[in-house]
C-alpha positions in Angstrom: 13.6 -61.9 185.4 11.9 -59.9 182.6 8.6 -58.4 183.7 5.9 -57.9 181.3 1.8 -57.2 181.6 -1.2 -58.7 179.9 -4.6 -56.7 179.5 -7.8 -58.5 179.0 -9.9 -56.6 177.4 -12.9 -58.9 178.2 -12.7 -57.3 181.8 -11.8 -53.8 181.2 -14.6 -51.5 182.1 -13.1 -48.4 180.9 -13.2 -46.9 184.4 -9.9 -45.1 184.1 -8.9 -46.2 187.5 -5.3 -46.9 186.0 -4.9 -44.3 184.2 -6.0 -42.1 187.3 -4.1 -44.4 189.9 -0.8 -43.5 187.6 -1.3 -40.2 187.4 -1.5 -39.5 191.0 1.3 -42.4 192.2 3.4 -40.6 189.4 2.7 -37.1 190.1 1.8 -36.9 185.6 1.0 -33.8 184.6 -2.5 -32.5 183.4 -2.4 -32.3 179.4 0.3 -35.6 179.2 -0.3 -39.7 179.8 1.8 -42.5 180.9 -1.5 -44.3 180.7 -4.9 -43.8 179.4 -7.8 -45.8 178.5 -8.9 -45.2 174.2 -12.8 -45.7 173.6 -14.3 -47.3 170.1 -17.6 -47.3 169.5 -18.4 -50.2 166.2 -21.7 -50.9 164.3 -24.7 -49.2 163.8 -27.9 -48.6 166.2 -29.0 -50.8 167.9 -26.2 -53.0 167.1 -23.6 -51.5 168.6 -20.8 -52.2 170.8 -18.0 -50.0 172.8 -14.8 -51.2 173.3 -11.9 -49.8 175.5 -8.3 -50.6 175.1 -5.8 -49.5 178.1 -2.8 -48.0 175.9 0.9 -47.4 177.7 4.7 -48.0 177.1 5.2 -51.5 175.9 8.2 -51.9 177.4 9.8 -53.6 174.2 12.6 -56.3 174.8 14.0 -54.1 171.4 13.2 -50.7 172.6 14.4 -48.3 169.6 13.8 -45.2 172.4 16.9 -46.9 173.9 18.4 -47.2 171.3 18.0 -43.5 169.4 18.8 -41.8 172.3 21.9 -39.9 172.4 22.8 -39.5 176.1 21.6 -42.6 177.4 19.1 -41.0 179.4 16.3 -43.7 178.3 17.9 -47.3 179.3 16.8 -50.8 179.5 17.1 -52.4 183.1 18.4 -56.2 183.7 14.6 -57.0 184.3 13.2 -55.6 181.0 11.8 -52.8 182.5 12.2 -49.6 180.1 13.4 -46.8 182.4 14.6 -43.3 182.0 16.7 -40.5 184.0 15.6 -37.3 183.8 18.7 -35.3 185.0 20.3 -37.0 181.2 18.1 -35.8 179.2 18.5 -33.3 177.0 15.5 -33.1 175.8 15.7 -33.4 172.0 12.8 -35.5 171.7 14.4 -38.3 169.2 12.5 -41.2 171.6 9.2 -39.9 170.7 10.1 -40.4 167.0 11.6 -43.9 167.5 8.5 -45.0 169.8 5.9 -46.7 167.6 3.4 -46.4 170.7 3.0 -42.5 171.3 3.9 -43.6 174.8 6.5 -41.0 175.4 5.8 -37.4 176.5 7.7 -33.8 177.6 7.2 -33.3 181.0 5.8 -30.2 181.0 7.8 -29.0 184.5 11.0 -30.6 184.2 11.1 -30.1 180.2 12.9 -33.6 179.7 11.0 -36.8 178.4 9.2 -39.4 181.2 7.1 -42.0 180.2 5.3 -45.2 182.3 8.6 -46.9 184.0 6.3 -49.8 185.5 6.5 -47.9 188.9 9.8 -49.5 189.6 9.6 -47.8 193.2 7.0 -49.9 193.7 8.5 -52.9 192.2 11.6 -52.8 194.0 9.6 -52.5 197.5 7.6 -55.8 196.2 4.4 -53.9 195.2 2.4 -54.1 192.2 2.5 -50.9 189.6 -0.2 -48.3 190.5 -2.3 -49.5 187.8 -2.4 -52.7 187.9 -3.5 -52.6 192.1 -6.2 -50.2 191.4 -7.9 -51.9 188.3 -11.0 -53.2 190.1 -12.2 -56.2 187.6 -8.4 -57.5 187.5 -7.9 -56.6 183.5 -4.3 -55.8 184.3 -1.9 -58.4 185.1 2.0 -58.2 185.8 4.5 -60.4 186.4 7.5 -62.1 185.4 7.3 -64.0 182.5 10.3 -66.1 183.1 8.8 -67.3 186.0 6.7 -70.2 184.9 4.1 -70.8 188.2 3.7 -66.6 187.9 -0.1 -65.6 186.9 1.0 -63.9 184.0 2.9 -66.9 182.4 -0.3 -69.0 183.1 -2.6 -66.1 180.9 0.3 -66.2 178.1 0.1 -70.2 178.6 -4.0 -70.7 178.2 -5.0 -67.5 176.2 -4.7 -66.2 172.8 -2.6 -62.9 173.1 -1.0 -60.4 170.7 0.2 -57.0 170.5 0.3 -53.8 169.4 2.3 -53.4 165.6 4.1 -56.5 165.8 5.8 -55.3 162.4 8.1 -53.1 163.8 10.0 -55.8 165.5 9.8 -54.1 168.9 9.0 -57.2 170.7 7.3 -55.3 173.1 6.0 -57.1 176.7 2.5 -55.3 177.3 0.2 -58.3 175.5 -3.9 -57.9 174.7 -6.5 -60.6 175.5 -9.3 -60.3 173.4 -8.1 -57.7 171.3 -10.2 -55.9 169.0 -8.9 -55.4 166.0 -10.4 -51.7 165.2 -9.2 -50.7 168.4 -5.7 -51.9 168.2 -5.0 -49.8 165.0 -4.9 -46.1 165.1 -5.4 -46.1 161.4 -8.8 -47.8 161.5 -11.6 -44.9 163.4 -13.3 -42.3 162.9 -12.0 -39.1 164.5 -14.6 -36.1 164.7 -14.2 -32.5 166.6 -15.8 -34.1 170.0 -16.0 -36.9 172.1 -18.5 -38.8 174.4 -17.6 -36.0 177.0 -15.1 -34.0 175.6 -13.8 -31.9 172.6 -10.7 -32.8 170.9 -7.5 -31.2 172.5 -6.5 -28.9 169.7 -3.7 -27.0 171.5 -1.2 -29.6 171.5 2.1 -28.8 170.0 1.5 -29.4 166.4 -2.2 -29.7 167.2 -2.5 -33.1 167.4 -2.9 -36.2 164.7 -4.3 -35.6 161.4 -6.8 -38.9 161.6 -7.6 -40.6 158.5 -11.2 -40.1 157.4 -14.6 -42.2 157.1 -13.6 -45.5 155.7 -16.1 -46.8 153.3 -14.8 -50.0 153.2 -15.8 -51.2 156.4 -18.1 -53.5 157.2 -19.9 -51.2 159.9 -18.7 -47.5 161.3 -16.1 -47.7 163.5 -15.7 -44.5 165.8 -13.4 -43.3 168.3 -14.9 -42.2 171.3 -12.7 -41.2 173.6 -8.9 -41.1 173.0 -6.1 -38.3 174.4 -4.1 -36.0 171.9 -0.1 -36.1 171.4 2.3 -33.3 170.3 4.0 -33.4 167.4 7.6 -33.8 168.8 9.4 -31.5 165.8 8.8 -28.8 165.5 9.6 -26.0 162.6 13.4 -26.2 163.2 13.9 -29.8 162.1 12.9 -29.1 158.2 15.0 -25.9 158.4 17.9 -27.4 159.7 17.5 -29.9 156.8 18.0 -27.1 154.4 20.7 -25.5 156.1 22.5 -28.9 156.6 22.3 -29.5 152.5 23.6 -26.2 152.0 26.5 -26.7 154.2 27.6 -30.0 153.8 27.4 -29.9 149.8 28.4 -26.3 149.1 32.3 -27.6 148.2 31.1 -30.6 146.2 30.5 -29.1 142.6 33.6 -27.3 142.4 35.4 -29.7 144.0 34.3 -32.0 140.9 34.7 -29.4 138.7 38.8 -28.2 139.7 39.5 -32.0 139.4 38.2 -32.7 135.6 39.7 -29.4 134.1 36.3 -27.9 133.9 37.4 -24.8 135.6 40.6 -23.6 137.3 41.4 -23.0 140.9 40.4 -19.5 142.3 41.6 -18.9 145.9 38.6 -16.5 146.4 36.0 -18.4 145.5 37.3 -21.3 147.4 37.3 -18.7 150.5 34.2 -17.7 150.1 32.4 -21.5 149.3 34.3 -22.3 152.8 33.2 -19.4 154.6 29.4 -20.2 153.5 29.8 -23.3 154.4 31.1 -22.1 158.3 27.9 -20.3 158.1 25.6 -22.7 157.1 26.8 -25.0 159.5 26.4 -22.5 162.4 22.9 -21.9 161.6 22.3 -25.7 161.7 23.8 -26.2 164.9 21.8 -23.2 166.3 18.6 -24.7 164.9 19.2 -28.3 166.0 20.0 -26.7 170.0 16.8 -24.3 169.6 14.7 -27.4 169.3 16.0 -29.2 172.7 13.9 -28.5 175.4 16.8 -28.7 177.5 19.4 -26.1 175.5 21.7 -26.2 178.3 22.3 -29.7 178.1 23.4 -29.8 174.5 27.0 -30.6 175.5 26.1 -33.7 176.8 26.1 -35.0 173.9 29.7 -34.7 173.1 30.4 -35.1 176.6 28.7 -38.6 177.4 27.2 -40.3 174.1 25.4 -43.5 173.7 27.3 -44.4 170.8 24.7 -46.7 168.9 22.8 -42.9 168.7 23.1 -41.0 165.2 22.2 -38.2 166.8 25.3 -38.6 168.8 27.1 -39.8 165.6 25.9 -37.2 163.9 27.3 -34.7 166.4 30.8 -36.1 165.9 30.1 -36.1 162.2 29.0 -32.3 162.4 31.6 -31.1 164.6 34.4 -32.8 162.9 33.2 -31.8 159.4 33.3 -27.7 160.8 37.1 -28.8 162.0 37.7 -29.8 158.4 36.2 -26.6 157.1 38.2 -24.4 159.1 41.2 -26.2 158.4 40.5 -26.1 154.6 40.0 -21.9 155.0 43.3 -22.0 156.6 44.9 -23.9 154.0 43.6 -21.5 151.3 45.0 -19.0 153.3 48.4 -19.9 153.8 48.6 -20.5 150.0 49.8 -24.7 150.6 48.4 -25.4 147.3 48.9 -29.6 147.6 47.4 -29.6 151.6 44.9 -27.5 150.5 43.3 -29.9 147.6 43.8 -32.3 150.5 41.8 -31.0 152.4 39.2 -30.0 150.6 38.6 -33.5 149.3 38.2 -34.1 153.1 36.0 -31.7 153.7 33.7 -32.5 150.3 33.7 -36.3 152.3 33.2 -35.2 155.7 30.5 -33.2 154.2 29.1 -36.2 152.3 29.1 -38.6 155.9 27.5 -35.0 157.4 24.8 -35.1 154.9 23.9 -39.1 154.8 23.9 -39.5 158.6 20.4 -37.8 158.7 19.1 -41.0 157.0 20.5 -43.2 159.3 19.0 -41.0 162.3 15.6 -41.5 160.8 16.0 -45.3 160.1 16.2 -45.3 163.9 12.6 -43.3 164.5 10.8 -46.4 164.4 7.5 -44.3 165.1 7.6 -42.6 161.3 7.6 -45.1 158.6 7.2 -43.0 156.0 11.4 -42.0 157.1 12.2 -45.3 156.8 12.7 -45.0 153.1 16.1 -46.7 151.9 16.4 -43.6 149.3 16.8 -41.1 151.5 20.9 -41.6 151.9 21.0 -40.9 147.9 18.5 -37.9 148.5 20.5 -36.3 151.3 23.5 -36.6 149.1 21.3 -35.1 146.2 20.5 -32.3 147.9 23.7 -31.4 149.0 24.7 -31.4 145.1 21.9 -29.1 144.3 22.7 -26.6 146.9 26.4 -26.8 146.2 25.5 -26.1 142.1 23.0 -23.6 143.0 25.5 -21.6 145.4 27.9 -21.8 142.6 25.6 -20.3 140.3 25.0 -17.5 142.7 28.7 -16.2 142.6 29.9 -17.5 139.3 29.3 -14.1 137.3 31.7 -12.5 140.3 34.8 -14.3 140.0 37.2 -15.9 136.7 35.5 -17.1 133.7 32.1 -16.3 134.5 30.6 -18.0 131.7 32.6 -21.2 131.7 31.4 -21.5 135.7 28.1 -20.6 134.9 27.7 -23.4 132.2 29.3 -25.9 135.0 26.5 -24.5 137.7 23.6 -24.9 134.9 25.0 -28.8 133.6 25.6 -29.9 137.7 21.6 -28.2 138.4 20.3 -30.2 135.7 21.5 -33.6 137.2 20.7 -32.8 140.1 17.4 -31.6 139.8 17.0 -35.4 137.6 17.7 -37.5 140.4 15.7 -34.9 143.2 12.6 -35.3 141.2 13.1 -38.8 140.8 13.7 -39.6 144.2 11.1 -37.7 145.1 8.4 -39.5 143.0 9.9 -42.7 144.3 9.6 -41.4 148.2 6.1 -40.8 147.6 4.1 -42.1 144.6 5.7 -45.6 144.9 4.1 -48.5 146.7 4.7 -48.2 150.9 4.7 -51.7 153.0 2.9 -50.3 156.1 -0.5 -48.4 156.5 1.1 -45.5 158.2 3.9 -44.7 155.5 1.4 -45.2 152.9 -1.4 -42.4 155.0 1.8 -40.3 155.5 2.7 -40.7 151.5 -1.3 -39.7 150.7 -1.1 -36.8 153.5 1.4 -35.3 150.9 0.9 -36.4 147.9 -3.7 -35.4 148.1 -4.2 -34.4 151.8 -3.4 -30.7 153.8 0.6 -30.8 152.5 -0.4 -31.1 148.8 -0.2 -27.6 147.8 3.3 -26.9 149.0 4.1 -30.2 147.5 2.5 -30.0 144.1 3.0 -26.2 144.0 6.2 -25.7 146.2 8.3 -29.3 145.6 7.2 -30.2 142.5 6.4 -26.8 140.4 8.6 -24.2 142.1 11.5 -25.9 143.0 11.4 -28.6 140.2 9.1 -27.6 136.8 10.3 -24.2 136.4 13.7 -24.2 137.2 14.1 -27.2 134.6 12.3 -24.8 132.0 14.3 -21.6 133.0 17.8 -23.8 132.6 16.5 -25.2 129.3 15.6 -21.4 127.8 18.4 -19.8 129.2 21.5 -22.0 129.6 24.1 -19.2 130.0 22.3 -16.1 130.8 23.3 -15.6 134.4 19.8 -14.4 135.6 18.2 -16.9 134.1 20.6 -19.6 136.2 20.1 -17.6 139.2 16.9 -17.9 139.3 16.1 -21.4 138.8 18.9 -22.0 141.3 16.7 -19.9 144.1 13.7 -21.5 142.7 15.6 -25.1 143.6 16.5 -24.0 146.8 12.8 -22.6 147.9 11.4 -25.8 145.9 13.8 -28.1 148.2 12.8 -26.4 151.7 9.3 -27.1 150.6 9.9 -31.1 150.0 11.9 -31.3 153.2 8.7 -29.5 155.3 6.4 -32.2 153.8 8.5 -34.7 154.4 9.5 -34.1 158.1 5.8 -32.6 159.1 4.0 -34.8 157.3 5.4 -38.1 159.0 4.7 -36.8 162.6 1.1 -35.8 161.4 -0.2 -39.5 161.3 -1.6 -41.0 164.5 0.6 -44.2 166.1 -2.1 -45.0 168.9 
């Protein structure tokens, strides 16, 4: 059994009897949707035409909510119904990143995700979902599609179908008859302050989608006239604990490098106080990443009872075990075990590298953000981490042993790094994307509302000057301290723009 739904869209009336009949049968919020009916308007007077589009969970057969979720509070059910458990969920908003759809929401009372669940109470008792009973021209359809005789099989059978962005591989089971196709993109309408009957809902978390504008190119005008706003699921906390993380995990990496080829010698207080930061570092992270749960007591659960395909549950592990290593390297120095201390150091430099990349592999999984789906980012992450170690070393070199001799290894590990950050970060951005929404994400950043903290913050700040101030001033200390602030405030500013700039673009 596998139950799926078709929409014809040359019966939908846009009478919002569904999206009404699942609010109520579902007890949904005001200000949230498991279902709601989006309104384009296309051509110009007299020739125009309206069409409405009934927009929900898919309910993929791949569903990468499933999938991402670290608790296994979203799961799949033997019929193909996409279901989730509320008392699981810890609320840290990863399926709203991974779902292409926009289909999943925070319920605002029980602060844990919820989405359309294909009224499996109903199901179970032999009903038909809310929706699909109160539709009064028959536009929606359910069924089992491996039941051959079933109505739905019969529409899939006779009719042209398709769904909604069949390129992320989602395979999902909700399928459109008569689809238009300026209705079926989100990238395609016009978005202005008001609606048919309504303004724009501006006091959404994150204030809702930045739509693209006008599009010349079209044939005729293409406007939306009714559509519902989502929040943006990140928040502030997310870029921040980027930053924190790169600190953190790559703070023992330069002089790691450095001990080993002869470039400097061991100093036991240094080492300490690299360590310590990168305790600290680490605690901040781990404060930021539970601040943004909407469930904070629940963060355990995540150690407790992982769904182990999750990188956010891997990277819990990774985090956690990296911290062990840490402490266990402070210890070492402490002691004075010089051979188990090199040890593990070089454990804690790797752990910190796996601590680092796993970040990528968490976004490869939020199949809602293309723009994330970059296969640079691993080699960024690590960049980044190499930065902030060289830039930290910079900071204390003039405090401990041969101050110039660490300085000059601080300036020569800033300059590579800085190299490959800039050049990954051209690549990230000015290079050609393969979908629509990483390319409107790229152009958000690179010409749109994030371009001034990119151009000016990213680009100038954190990556001009400090290449100018290292070439004029090699081994004068202040000089290297402040390009090395000026890389750390310039890094902050590419990780906002990334993360914030990805959620801005609409995916319904």
């Amino acid at each position: 059994m596998k139950y799926g739904l078709v929409i014809d869209q040359r019966k939908c009336i846009g009478c919002h009897a569904c999206s009404v009949a699942c609010k109520s049968e579902n007890r949904v919020p005001l200000g949230v949707h498991r279902s709601w009916v989006k309104y384009v308007e296309k051509g110009r007077f007299p020739h125009t035409r309206r069409f409405f589009q009934v927009t929900r969970c898919n309910h993929c057969t791949n569903p990468p909510c499933v999938t991402i979720c670290p608790v296994g509070a979203m799961f799949q059910r033997k019929d193909g119904i996409v279901d989730f458990n509320p008392p699981s969920c810890i609320g840290c908003k990863a399926c709203m990143q991974a779902c292409p759809y926009d289909a999943i929401y925070i319920d605002p009372a029980s602060k844990t995700a919820a989405k359309c669940n294909y009224c499996v109470h109903r199901i179970e008792s032999g009903l038909e979902p809310a929706c699909v009973a109160m539709c009064p021209e028959h536009a929606l359809v359910a069924g089992d599609l491996d039941e051959p005789g079933s109505e739905i099989s019969q529409i899939l059978t006779r009719e042209q179908v398709r769904v909604r962005k069949p390129e992320q591989s989602t395979s999902p089971k909700v399928f459109y008859v008569a689809a238009e196709e300026t209705i079926m993109s989100a990238m395609t309408a016009r978005y202005e302050d008001t609606y048919m009957w309504a303004e724009r809902n501006r006091r959404v978390a994150g204030g809702g989608a930045i739509h693209p504008p006008a599009n010349d190119a079209m044939p005729v005008p293409v406007r939306a006239a009714y559509d519902v706003e989502h929040e943006r699921p990140w928040d502030w906390q997310v870029p921040v604990y980027f930053w924190t993380k790169s600190v953190s995990t790559g703070v023992l990496a330069v002089p790691a490098v450095a001990i080993a080829a002869g470039w400097f010698q061991e100093n036991r207080i240094l080492n300490l106080l690299l360590v310590f930061l990168a305790l600290a570092f680490m605690g901040i992270t781990i404060g930021l990443l539970i601040s943004d749960l909407s469930r904070r007591e629940r963060f355990v659960q995540v150690l407790r009872r992982p769904q182990r395909g999750s990188w956010v549950a891997r990277g819990a592990y990774l985090l956690v075990a990296y911290t062990i290593l840490c402490v266990l390297y402070a210890l070492s120095e402490l002691s004075g075990i010089a051979q188990l201390s090199m040890l593990l150091r070089w454990l804690a430099v790797a752990g910190g590298g796996l601590g680092a990349v796993y970040t990528a592999f968490l976004f490869g999984q939020c199949e809602g953000r293309d723009l994330w789906q970059t296969p640079l980012l691993p080699l960024h992450l690590l960049v980044q981490g190499w930065l902030a170690s060289a830039a930290i070393l910079a900071f204390v070199a003039p405090w401990f042993g041969d101050a110039s001799r660490t300085l000059r290894v601080a300036a020569g590990a800033l300059v590579g790094g800085l190299a490959l950050h800039l050049f990954t970060m051209a690549a990230e951005f000015l290079m050609p994307h393969s979908t629509d929404t990483a390319r409107y994400a790229a152009h958000l950043v690179i010409h749109g509302p994030f371009r001034v903290l990119f151009w000016g913050g990213a680009v100038l700040v954190g990556g001009c000057l400090p290449a100018v101030l290292l070439t004029v001033g090699w081994g004068d200390a202040g000089l290297v301290g402040l390009a090395s602030l000026l890389v750390l405030v310039g890094m902050l500013a590419y990780q906002w723009c990334f993360v914030m700039a990805a959620q801005a673009v609409p995916n319904s």
